[in-house]
C-alpha positions as CSV (number, residue, x, y, z in Angstrom):
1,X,-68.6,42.1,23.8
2,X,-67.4,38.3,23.5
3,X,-64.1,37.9,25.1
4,X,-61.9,34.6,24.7
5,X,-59.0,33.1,25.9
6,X,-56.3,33.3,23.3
7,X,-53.1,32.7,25.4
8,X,-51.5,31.9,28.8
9,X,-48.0,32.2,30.0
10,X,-46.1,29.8,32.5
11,X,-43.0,30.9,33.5
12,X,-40.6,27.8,33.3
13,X,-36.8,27.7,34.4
14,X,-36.0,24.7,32.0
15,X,-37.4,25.3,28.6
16,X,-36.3,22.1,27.2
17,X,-37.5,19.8,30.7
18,X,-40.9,22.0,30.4
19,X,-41.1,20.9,26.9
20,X,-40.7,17.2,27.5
21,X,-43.2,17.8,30.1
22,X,-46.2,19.4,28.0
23,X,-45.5,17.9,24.6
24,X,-44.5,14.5,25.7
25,X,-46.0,13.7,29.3
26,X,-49.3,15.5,29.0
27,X,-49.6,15.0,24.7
28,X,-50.1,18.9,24.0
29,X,-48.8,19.8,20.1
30,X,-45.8,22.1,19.7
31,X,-47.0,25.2,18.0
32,X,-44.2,27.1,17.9
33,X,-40.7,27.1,19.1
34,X,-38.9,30.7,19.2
35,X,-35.4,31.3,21.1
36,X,-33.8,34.4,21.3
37,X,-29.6,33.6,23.2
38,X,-30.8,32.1,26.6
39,X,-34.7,33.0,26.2
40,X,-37.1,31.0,24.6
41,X,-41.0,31.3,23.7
42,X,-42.3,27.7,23.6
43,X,-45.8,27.3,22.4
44,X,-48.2,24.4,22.8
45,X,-51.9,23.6,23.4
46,X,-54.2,20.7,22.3
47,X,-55.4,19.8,19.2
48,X,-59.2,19.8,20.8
49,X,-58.4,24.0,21.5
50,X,-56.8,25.2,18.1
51,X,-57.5,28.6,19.2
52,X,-55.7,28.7,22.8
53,X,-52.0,28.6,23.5
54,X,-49.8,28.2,26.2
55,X,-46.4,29.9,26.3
56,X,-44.1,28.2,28.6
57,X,-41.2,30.5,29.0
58,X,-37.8,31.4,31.1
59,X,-38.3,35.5,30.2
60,X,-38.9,37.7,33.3
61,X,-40.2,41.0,32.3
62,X,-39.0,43.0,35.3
63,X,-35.9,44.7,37.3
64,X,-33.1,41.8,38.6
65,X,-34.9,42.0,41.7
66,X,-38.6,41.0,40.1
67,X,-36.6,38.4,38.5
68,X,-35.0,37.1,41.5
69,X,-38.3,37.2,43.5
70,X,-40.3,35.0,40.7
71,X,-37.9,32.6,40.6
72,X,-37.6,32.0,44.5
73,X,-41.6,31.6,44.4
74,X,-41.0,29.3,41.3
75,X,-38.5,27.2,42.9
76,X,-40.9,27.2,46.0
77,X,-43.8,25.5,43.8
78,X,-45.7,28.3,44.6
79,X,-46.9,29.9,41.2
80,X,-50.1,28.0,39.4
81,X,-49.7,26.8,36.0
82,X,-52.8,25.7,33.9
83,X,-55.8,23.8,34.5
84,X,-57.0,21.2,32.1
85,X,-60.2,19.5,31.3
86,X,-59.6,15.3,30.3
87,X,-62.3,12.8,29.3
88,X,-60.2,10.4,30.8
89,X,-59.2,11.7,34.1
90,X,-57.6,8.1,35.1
91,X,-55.6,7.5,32.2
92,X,-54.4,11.0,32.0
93,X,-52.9,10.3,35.5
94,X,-51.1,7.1,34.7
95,X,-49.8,8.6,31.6
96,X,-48.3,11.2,33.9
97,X,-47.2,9.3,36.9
98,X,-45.5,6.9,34.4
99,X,-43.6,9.8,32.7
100,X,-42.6,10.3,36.5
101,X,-44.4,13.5,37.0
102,X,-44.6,15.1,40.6
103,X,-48.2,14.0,41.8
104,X,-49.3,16.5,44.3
105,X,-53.0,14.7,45.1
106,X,-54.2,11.4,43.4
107,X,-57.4,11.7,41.8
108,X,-59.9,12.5,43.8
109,X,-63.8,14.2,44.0
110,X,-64.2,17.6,44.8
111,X,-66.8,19.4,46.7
112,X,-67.1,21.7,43.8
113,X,-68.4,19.0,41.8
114,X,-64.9,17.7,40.1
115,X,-62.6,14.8,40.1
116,X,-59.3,15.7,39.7
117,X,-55.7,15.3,40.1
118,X,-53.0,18.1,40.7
119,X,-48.9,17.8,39.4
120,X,-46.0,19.9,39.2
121,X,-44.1,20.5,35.9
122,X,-40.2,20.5,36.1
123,X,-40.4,24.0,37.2
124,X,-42.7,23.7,40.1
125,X,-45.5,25.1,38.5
126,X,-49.1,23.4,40.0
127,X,-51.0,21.6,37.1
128,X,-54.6,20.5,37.4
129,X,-56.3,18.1,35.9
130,X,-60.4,17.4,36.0
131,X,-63.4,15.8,34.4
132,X,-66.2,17.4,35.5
133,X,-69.4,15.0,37.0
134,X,-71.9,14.0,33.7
Protein backbone atom coordinates (compact mmCIF):
# COMPACT_ATOMS: atom_id res chain seq x y z
CA UNK A 1 0.00 0.00 0.00
CA UNK A 2 1.48 3.51 -1.14
CA UNK A 3 -0.07 6.25 0.73
CA UNK A 4 0.39 10.07 -0.22
CA UNK A 5 -0.35 13.27 1.02
CA UNK A 6 -3.17 14.77 -1.02
CA UNK A 7 -4.30 17.60 1.31
CA UNK A 8 -4.03 19.59 4.53
CA UNK A 9 -6.29 21.94 6.28
CA UNK A 10 -5.31 25.16 8.34
CA UNK A 11 -7.96 26.67 10.07
CA UNK A 12 -7.65 30.53 9.35
CA UNK A 13 -9.92 33.36 10.98
CA UNK A 14 -9.31 35.81 7.95
CA UNK A 15 -9.61 34.08 4.70
CA UNK A 16 -8.76 37.03 2.69
CA UNK A 17 -5.41 38.12 5.17
CA UNK A 18 -4.56 34.16 4.98
CA UNK A 19 -4.66 34.49 1.35
CA UNK A 20 -2.35 37.47 0.96
CA UNK A 21 -0.29 35.58 3.26
CA UNK A 22 0.15 32.17 1.20
CA UNK A 23 -0.35 33.34 -2.28
CA UNK A 24 1.48 36.56 -2.03
CA UNK A 25 4.13 36.44 1.01
CA UNK A 26 5.13 32.84 0.67
CA UNK A 27 4.44 32.59 -3.58
CA UNK A 28 2.04 29.41 -3.26
CA UNK A 29 -0.56 29.36 -6.53
CA UNK A 30 -4.24 29.71 -5.89
CA UNK A 31 -5.95 26.51 -6.87
CA UNK A 32 -9.20 27.12 -6.01
CA UNK A 33 -11.26 29.62 -4.39
CA UNK A 34 -14.80 28.33 -3.07
CA UNK A 35 -17.13 30.52 -0.55
CA UNK A 36 -20.24 29.44 0.70
CA UNK A 37 -22.10 33.06 2.91
CA UNK A 38 -19.29 33.60 5.56
CA UNK A 39 -17.22 30.24 4.88
CA UNK A 40 -14.76 29.83 2.47
CA UNK A 41 -12.44 26.85 1.15
CA UNK A 42 -9.22 28.47 -0.17
CA UNK A 43 -6.88 26.30 -1.87
CA UNK A 44 -3.17 26.70 -2.70
CA UNK A 45 0.12 24.73 -2.91
CA UNK A 46 3.26 25.13 -5.01
CA UNK A 47 3.86 24.66 -8.38
CA UNK A 48 6.96 22.14 -7.40
CA UNK A 49 3.85 19.81 -5.51
CA UNK A 50 1.00 19.75 -8.19
CA UNK A 51 -0.49 16.90 -6.37
CA UNK A 52 -0.70 18.46 -2.69
CA UNK A 53 -3.04 21.14 -1.43
CA UNK A 54 -3.54 23.23 1.30
CA UNK A 55 -6.99 24.34 2.44
CA UNK A 56 -6.84 27.33 4.47
CA UNK A 57 -10.24 27.76 5.95
CA UNK A 58 -12.62 29.68 8.66
CA UNK A 59 -15.16 26.30 8.87
CA UNK A 60 -15.26 24.61 12.26
CA UNK A 61 -16.82 21.29 12.04
CA UNK A 62 -18.06 20.99 15.55
CA UNK A 63 -20.70 22.10 18.35
CA UNK A 64 -20.46 26.20 19.31
CA UNK A 65 -18.39 25.10 22.02
CA UNK A 66 -15.67 23.14 19.70
CA UNK A 67 -15.82 26.18 17.74
CA UNK A 68 -15.27 28.53 20.52
CA UNK A 69 -12.41 26.38 21.91
CA UNK A 70 -10.32 26.28 18.38
CA UNK A 71 -10.56 29.62 18.01
CA UNK A 72 -9.21 30.65 21.61
CA UNK A 73 -6.19 28.13 20.85
CA UNK A 74 -6.02 29.90 17.32
CA UNK A 75 -5.93 33.23 18.64
CA UNK A 76 -3.32 31.87 21.19
CA UNK A 77 -0.84 30.90 18.24
CA UNK A 78 -1.08 27.62 19.50
CA UNK A 79 -2.26 25.42 16.54
CA UNK A 80 0.64 24.29 13.79
CA UNK A 81 0.17 25.19 10.33
CA UNK A 82 2.39 23.57 7.53
CA UNK A 83 6.01 22.92 7.13
CA UNK A 84 7.78 23.67 4.00
CA UNK A 85 10.89 22.62 2.29
CA UNK A 86 12.92 25.89 0.29
CA UNK A 87 16.14 25.79 -1.66
CA UNK A 88 16.66 29.01 -0.59
CA UNK A 89 16.07 29.15 3.06
CA UNK A 90 17.61 32.90 3.31
CA UNK A 91 15.75 34.42 0.63
CA UNK A 92 12.50 32.75 1.55
CA UNK A 93 13.00 34.65 4.88
CA UNK A 94 13.55 38.07 3.55
CA UNK A 95 10.80 37.63 1.24
CA UNK A 96 8.69 37.06 4.38
CA UNK A 97 10.02 39.47 6.84
CA UNK A 98 9.66 42.11 4.04
CA UNK A 99 5.94 41.25 3.50
CA UNK A 100 6.00 41.88 7.48
CA UNK A 101 5.38 38.43 8.46
CA UNK A 102 5.49 37.44 12.33
CA UNK A 103 9.11 35.85 12.67
CA UNK A 104 8.99 33.52 15.47
CA UNK A 105 12.96 32.32 15.20
CA UNK A 106 15.52 33.62 12.60
CA UNK A 107 17.10 31.06 10.60
CA UNK A 108 18.87 28.97 12.38
CA UNK A 109 20.65 25.06 12.41
CA UNK A 110 18.96 22.46 14.08
CA UNK A 111 20.10 19.50 15.97
CA UNK A 112 18.02 17.38 13.77
CA UNK A 113 20.07 18.26 10.96
CA UNK A 114 18.00 21.44 9.46
CA UNK A 115 18.23 25.15 9.04
CA UNK A 116 15.23 26.70 9.47
CA UNK A 117 13.08 29.55 10.25
CA UNK A 118 9.58 29.49 11.97
CA UNK A 119 6.47 32.41 11.21
CA UNK A 120 3.00 32.95 12.00
CA UNK A 121 0.27 33.49 9.40
CA UNK A 122 -2.42 36.26 10.13
CA UNK A 123 -4.17 33.67 12.11
CA UNK A 124 -1.54 32.60 14.43
CA UNK A 125 -0.89 29.54 12.89
CA UNK A 126 3.14 28.40 13.25
CA UNK A 127 4.79 27.99 9.76
CA UNK A 128 8.11 26.37 9.21
CA UNK A 129 10.45 26.72 6.85
CA UNK A 130 13.87 24.41 6.20
CA UNK A 131 16.42 23.31 3.81
CA UNK A 132 17.70 20.34 4.82
CA UNK A 133 22.00 19.97 5.14
CA UNK A 134 23.46 18.63 1.40
Amino acid sequence: MNLTLSTCFVIVHDPEAALRFYRDALGLDLRNDVARGELRWITVGATSQPEVGIVLTNYLNGSPADNEAIAGLLAKGALNGVHFHSDDLDACFQRLRGAGAEIVQEPADQPWGARDFAVRDPSGNLVRIDQPRA
